[in-house]
C-alpha positions in Angstrom: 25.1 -87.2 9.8 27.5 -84.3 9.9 25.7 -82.4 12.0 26.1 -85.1 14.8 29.8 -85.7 13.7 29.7 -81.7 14.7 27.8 -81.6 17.7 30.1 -84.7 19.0 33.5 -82.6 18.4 31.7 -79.3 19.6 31.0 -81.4 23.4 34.4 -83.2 23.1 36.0 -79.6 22.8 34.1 -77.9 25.4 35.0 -81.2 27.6 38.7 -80.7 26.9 38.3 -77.2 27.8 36.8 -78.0 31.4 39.2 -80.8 32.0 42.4 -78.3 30.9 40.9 -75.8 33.4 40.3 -78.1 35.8 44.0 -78.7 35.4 45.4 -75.4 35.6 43.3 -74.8 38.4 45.0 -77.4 40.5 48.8 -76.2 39.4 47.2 -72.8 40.6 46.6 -74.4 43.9 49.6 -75.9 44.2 51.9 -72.8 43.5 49.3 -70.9 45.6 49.7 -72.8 48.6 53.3 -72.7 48.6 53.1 -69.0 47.8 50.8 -68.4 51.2 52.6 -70.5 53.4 56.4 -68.4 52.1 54.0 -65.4 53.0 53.5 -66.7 56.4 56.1 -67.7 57.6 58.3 -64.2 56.1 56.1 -61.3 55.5 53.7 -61.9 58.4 53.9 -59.8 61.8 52.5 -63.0 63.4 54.1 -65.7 62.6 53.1 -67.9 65.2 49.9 -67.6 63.3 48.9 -70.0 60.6 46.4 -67.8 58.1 47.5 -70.0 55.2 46.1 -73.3 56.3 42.7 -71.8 56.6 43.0 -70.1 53.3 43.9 -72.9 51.6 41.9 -75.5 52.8 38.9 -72.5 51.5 40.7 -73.4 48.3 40.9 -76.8 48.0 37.3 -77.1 48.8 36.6 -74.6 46.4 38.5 -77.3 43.7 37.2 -80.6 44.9 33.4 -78.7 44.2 34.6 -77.8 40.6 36.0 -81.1 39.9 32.8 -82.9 41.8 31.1 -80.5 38.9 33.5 -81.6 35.7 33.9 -85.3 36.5 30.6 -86.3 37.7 27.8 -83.4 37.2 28.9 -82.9 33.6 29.3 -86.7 32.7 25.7 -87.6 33.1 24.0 -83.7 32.9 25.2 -83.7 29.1 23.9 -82.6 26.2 22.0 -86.1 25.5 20.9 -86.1 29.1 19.4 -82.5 28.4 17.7 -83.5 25.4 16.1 -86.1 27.1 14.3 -84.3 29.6 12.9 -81.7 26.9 11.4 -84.6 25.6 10.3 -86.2 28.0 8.6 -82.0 29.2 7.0 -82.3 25.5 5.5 -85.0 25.7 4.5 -84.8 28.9 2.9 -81.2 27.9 1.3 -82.8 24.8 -0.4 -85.5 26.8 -2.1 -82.6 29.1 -3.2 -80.2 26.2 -5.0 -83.7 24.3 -6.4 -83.9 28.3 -7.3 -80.5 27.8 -9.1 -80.6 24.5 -11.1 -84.2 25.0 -12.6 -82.5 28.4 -13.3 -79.3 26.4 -15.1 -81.5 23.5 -17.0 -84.0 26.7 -18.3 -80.8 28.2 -20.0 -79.5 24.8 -21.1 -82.4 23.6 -22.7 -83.1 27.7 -24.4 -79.5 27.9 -25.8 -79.1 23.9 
């Protein structure tokens, strides 16, 4: 029973941790984008040009892919959801080895 207890805390910690990046990712964004458009508009030698907008949006697609992958990959890829599928690969495995074995014990008893 403690080991679950563990394992639960363990996942809700690295959740928090994905989340709190998630989060400072976003503030990183924010002050980012302000930071390229102030670099635009004052340090360019175009600035007729607008570099920052395409920069940007390459970075706010770049944060709606990692929050696609915290919010919705990572809530049903878990750790359960894992577990499942090894199962589900055992026996799965299992089933083709007994296969395996009754053909090898048809074919001897066929042939002596």
């Amino acid at each position: 029973m403690e080991s679950e207890k563990y394992e639960l805390y363990e996942y809700a910690k690295s959740r928090i941790k994905q989340k709190k990046r998630l989060y400072y990712h976003f503030v990183l964004l924010c002050l980012g984008s302000v930071f390229l458009f102030v670099a635009n508009k004052w340090l360019s030698f175009y600035p007729d040009t607008s570099w920052w907008k395409w920069v940007v949006t390459v970075w706010v697609f770049i944060f709606i892919l990692h929050a696609i992958k915290i919010f919705i990959t990572n809530s049903f890829m878990n750790k359960n959801w894992e577990r499942n599928e090894i199962d589900k690969l055992i026996v799965k495995q299992s089933k083709k080895v007994e296969q395996i074995h009754y053909d090898l014990d048809n074919s001897k008893s066929t042939t002596e």
